[in-house]
C-alpha positions as semicolon CSV with decimal commas, in nm:
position;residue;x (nm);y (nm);z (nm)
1;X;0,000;0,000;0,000
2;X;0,157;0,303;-0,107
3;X;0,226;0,533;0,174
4;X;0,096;0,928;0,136
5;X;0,264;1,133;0,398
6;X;0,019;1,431;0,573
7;X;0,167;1,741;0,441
8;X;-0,004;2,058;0,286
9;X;-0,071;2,071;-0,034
10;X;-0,386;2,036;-0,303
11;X;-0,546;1,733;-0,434
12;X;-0,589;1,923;-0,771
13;X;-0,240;2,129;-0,836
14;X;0,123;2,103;-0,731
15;X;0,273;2,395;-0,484
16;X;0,505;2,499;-0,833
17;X;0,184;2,525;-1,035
18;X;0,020;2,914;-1,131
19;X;-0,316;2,760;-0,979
20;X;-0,159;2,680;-0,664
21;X;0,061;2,999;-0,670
22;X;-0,238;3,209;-0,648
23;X;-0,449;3,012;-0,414
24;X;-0,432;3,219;-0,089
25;X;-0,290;3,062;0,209
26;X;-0,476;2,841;0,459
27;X;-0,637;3,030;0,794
28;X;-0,534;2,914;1,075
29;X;-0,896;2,773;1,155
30;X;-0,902;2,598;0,810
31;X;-0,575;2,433;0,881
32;X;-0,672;2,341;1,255
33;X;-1,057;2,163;1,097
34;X;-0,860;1,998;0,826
35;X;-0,575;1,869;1,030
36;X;-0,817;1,811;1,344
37;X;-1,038;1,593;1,107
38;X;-0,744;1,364;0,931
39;X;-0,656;1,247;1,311
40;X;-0,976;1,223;1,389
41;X;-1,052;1,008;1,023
42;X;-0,761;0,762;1,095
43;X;-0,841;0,686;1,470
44;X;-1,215;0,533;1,344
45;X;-1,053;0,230;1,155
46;X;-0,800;0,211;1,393
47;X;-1,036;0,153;1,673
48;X;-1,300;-0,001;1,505
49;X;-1,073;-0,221;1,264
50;X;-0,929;-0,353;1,588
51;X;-1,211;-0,423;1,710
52;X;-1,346;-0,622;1,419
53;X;-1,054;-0,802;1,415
54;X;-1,126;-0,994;1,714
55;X;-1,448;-1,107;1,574
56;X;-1,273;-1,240;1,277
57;X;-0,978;-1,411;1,425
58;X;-1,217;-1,653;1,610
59;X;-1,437;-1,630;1,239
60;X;-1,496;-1,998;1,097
61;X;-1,662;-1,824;0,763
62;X;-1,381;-1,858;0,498
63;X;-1,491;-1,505;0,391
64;X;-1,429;-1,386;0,648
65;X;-1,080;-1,545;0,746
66;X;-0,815;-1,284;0,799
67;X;-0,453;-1,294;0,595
68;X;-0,150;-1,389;0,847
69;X;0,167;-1,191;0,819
70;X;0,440;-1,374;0,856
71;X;0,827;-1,258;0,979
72;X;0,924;-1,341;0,578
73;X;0,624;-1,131;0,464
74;X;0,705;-0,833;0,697
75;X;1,068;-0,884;0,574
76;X;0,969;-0,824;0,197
77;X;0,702;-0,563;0,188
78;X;0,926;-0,263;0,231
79;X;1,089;-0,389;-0,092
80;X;0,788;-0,482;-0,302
81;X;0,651;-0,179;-0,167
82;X;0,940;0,056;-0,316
83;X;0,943;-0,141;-0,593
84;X;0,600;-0,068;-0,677
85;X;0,610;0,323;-0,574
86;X;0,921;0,371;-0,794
87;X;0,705;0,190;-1,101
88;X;0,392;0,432;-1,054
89;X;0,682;0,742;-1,031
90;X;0,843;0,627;-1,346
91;X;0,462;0,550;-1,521
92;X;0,376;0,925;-1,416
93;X;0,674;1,029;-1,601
94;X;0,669;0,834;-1,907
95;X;0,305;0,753;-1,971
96;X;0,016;1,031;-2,003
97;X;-0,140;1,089;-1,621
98;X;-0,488;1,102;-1,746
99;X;-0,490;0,754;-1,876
100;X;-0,308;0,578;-1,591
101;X;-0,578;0,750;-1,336
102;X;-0,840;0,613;-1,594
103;X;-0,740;0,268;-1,537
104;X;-0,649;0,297;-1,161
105;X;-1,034;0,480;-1,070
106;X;-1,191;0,193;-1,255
107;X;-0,966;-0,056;-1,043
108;X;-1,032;0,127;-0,694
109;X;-1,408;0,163;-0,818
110;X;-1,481;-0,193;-0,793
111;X;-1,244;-0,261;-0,488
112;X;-1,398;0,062;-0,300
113;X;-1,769;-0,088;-0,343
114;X;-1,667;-0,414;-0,206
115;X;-1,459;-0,306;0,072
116;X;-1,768;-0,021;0,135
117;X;-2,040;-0,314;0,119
118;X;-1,787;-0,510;0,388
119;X;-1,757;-0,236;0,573
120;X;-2,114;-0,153;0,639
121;X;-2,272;-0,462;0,666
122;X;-2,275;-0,556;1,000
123;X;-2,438;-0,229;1,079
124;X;-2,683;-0,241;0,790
125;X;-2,778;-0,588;0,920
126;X;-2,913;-0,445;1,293
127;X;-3,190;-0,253;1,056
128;X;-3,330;-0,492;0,833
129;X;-3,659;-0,650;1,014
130;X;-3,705;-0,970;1,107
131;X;-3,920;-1,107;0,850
132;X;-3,656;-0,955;0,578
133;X;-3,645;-1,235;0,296
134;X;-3,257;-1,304;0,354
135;X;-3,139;-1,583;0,089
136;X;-2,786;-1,718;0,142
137;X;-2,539;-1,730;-0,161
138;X;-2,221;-1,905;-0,228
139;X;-1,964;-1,777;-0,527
140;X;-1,764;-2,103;-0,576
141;X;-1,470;-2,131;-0,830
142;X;-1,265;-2,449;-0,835
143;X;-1,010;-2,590;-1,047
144;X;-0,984;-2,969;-1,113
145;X;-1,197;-3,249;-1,120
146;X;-1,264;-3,554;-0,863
147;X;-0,976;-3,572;-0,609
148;X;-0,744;-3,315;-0,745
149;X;-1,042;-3,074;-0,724
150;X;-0,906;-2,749;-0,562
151;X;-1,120;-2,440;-0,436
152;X;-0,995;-2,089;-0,595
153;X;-1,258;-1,887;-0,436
154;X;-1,504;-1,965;-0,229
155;X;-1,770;-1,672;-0,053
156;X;-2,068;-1,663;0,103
157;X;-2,309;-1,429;0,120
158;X;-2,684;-1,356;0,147
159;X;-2,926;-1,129;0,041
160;X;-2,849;-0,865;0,312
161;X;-2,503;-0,836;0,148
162;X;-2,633;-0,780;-0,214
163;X;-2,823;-0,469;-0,088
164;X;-2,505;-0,357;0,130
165;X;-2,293;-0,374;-0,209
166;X;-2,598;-0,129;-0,415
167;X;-2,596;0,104;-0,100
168;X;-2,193;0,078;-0,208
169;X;-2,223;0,133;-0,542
170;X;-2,442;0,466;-0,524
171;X;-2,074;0,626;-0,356
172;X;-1,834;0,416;-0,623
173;X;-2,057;0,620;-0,862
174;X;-2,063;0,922;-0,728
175;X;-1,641;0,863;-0,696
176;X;-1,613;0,766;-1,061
177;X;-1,758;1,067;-1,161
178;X;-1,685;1,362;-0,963
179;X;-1,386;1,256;-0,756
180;X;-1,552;1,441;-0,464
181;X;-1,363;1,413;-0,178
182;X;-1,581;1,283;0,058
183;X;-1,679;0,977;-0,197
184;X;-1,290;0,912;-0,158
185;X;-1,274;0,968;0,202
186;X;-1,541;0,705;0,223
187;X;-1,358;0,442;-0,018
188;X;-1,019;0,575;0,218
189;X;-1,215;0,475;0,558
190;X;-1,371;0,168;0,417
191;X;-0,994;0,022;0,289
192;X;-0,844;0,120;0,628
193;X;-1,094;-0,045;0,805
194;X;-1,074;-0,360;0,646
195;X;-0,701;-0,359;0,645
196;X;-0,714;-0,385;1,018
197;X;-0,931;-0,584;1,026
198;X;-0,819;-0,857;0,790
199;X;-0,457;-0,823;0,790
200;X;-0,350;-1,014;1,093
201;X;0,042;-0,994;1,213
202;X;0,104;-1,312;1,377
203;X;0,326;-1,188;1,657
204;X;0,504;-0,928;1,796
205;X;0,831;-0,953;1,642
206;X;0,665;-0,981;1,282
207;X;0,498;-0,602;1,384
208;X;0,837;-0,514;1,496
209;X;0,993;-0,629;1,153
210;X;0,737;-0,465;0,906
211;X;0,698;-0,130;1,091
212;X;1,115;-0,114;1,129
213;X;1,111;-0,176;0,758
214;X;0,841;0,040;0,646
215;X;1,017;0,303;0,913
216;X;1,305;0,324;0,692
217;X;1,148;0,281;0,387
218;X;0,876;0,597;0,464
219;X;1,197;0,813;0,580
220;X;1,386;0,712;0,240
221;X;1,098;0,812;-0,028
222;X;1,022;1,118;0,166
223;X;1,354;1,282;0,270
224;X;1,565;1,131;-0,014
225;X;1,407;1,194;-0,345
226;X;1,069;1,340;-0,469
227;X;0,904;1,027;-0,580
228;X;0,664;0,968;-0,284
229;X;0,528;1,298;-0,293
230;X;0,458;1,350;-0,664
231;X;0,289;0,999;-0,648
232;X;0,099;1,058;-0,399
233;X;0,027;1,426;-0,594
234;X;-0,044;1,249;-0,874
235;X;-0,244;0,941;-0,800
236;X;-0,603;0,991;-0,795
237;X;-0,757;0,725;-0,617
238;X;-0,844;0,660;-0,268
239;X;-0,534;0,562;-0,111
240;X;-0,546;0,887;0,080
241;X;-0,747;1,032;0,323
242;X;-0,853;1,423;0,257
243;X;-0,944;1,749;0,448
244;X;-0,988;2,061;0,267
245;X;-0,855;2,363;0,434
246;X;-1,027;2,607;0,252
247;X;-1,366;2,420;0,346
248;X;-1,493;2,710;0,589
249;X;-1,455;2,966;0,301
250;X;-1,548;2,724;0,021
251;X;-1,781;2,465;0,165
252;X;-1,790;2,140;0,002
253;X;-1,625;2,231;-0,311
254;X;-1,307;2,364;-0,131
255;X;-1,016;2,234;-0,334
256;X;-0,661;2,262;-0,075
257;X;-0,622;2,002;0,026
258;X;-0,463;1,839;0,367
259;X;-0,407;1,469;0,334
260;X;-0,275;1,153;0,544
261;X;-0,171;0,811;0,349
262;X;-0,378;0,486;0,405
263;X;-0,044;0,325;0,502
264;X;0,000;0,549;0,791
265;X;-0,316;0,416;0,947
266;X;-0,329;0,027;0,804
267;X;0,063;-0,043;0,869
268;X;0,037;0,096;1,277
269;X;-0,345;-0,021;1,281
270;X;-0,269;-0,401;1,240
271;X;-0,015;-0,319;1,477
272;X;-0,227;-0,252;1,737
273;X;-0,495;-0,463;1,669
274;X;-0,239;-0,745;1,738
275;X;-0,185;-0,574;2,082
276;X;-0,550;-0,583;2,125
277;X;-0,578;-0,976;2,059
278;X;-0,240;-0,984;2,285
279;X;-0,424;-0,812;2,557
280;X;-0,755;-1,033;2,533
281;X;-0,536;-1,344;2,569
282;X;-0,404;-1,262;2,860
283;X;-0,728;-1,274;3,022
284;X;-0,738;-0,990;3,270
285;X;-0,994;-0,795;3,133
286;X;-0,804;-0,494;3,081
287;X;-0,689;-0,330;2,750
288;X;-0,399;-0,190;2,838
289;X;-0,146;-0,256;2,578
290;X;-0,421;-0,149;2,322
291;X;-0,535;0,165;2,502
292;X;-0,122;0,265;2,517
293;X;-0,034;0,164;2,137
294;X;-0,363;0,395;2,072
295;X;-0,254;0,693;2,247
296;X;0,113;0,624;2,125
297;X;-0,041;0,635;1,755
298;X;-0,292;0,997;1,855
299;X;0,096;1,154;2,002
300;X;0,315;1,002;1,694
301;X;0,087;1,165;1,448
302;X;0,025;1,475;1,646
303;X;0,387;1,492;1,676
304;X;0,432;1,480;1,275
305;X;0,139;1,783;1,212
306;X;0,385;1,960;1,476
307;X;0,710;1,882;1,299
308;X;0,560;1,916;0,919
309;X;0,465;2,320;1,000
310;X;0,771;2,358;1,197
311;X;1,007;2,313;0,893
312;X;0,743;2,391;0,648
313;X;0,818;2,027;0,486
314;X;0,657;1,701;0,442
315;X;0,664;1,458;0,654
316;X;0,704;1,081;0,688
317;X;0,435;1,010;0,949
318;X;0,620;0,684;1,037
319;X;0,930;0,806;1,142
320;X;0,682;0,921;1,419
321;X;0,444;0,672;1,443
322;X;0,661;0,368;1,425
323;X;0,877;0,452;1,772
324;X;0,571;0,604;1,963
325;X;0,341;0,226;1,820
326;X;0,631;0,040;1,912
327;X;0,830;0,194;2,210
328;X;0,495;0,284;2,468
329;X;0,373;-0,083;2,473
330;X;0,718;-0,152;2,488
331;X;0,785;0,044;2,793
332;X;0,423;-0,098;2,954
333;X;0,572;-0,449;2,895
334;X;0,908;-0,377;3,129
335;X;0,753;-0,215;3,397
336;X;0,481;-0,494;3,400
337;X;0,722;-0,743;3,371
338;X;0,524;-0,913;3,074
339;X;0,786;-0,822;2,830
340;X;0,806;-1,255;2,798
341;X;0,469;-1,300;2,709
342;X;0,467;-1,038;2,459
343;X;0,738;-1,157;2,259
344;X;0,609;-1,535;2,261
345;X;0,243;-1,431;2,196
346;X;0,130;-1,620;1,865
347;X;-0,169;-1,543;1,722
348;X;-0,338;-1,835;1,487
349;X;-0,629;-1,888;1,223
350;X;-0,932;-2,029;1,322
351;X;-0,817;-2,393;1,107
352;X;-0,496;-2,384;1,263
353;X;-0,664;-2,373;1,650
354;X;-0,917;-2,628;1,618
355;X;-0,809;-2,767;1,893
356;X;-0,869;-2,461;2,127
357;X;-1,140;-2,232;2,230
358;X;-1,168;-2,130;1,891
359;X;-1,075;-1,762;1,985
360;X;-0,787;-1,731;1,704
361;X;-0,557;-1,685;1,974
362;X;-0,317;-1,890;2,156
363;X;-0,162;-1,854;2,518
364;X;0,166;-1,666;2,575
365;X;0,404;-1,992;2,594
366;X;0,688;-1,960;2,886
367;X;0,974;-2,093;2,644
368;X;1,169;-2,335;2,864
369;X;1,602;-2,330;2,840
């Protein structure tokens, strides 16, 4: 996921462009609304995704089954994530902009309606009455015949879900054709959520790897070349979250724009979802680990608004984030004495703990010498 720093800036024209030239500056209000909002924006799939997660760790439903990262996985993204920044910076420069967004709103279009329709569902579901004809569904796709028969894709889903995904498509609509911003804030939300949800670290030191890697990978594309900011610049689709500054003067066709990068709330977000799960297997009904990586993640990314209109330059939110997500629960664990059971917390798929509660969790393990 390609990782948008917060930073000012419009959605529609570069700081070295005449349009932006003669846009007058934010207010002070304007900034402190937009700014106020993006923190307030990533904190709800943060919370919520974490949340969620729970539910689908101890999920049975293979739709619903969440995607373990391993060490080795956490080891590689920072590279295939470069990789694939530097290819959309190089595609920006050779290819014509208008095409590539073309082809990318199409491809977010159909991934924002189903991660919308995911999203909302188990909300939409409390309001449907109780004699709603619900129908149940399966979309199976297998390969093979007899014993070497293999399952591709297999989902479920029920009548409840088909009207989630129209309620969806009205905003992928509305996206595809005006770009509005709060049709791509939605999509934004909807991907973040689900991220966190979904994307399951399976222990601590896996967290520690991919944030450590994405650490130095955010500080690299931001403070070493250009190409993270004129992708994120250029790329018009919702892998950014949005605020206009100008909205008190403008209303909702303001057009400077403030914005924060999905990865700067998915990559920290699974983190501390895992510290959630971490907490609830612990069995003390408390959340403390969660409630600390949380307020670690509302300072780190205070902390970078602070530092990006300090030095009037953008900012890699993770060179923030990642010490405040990491080093607070960190810091709990020592003076707790827990820093053991942290460290040799595993969390598991549903398949994989059959044998268990069924919780998607497995006790901290005292490793013997």
């Amino acid at each position: 996921m390609e990782q948008a720093e917060a930073h000012n800036g419009s959605g529609a024209a570069p700081p070295s462009s005449p349009a932006a030239a003669a846009r007058p500056p934010a207010t002070p209000e304007g900034m402190a609304l937009a700014y106020g909002s993006l923190v307030v924006m990533a904190l709800l799939p943060i919370f919520f995704g974490a949340l969620r997660s729970v539910t689908c760790a101890r999920s049975k439903n293979s739709s619903d089954m969440p995607e373990t990262i391993t060490s080795r996985d956490a080891a590689r993204f920072p590279v295939v994530a470069s990789c694939t920044l530097l290819g959309l910076y190089l595609f920006f420069k050779i290819f014509s902009q208008e095409y590539i967004n073309l082809l990318l709103s199409m491809y977010f279009f159909v991934l924002g309606i189903l991660a919308l329709s995911h999203t909302i569902s188990p909300i939409m579901n409390k309001f449907f009455p109780a004699n709603f004809p619900n129908k149940q569904y399966q979309l199976l796709f297998t390969q093979g015949s007899g014993e070497a028969k293999e399952e591709i894709v297999n989902y479920e889903f029920d009548t409840k879900d088909l009207v989630c995904l129209a309620m969806s498509s009205v905003v992928g609509v509305w996206y595809l054709l005006r770009k509005h911003w709060i049709a791509n804030n939605l999509f934004g939300l909807a991907f973040s959520l689900n991220g966190v949800e979904l994307l399951h670290l399976n222990n601590v030191s896996t967290g520690c790897i991919l944030l450590g890697g994405l650490f130095v990978y955010d500080v690299f594309w931001v403070f070493g070349t250009n190409v993270m900011v004129t992708v994120a610049k250029s790329f018009e689709a919702p892998i950014k979250l949005v605020f206009p500054q100008d909205l008190l003067e403008k209303g909702l066709e303001a057009d400077n724009f403030a914005m924060l990068g999905l990865g700067d709330i998915v990559i920290p977000g699974i983190f501390i979802a895992l510290l959630l799960r971490f907490d609830i297997s612990l069995k003390k009904n408390t959340h403390t680990y969660f409630y600390t990586s949380f307020l670690a993640y509302i300072f780190g990314l205070g902390l970078t608004i602070f530092i990006m209109h300090i030095f009037k330059h953008a900012q890699p939110a993770l060179l923030y984030l990642v010490p405040a997500c990491i080093g607070f629960p960190l810091l709990v664990a020592l003076l707790k004495g827990e820093v053991t059971e942290m460290f040799s917390y595993e969390t598991t798929t549903p398949k994989e703990d059959a044998g268990d509660a069924g919780d998607g969790t497995t006790e901290p393990e005292k490793k013997e010498k």
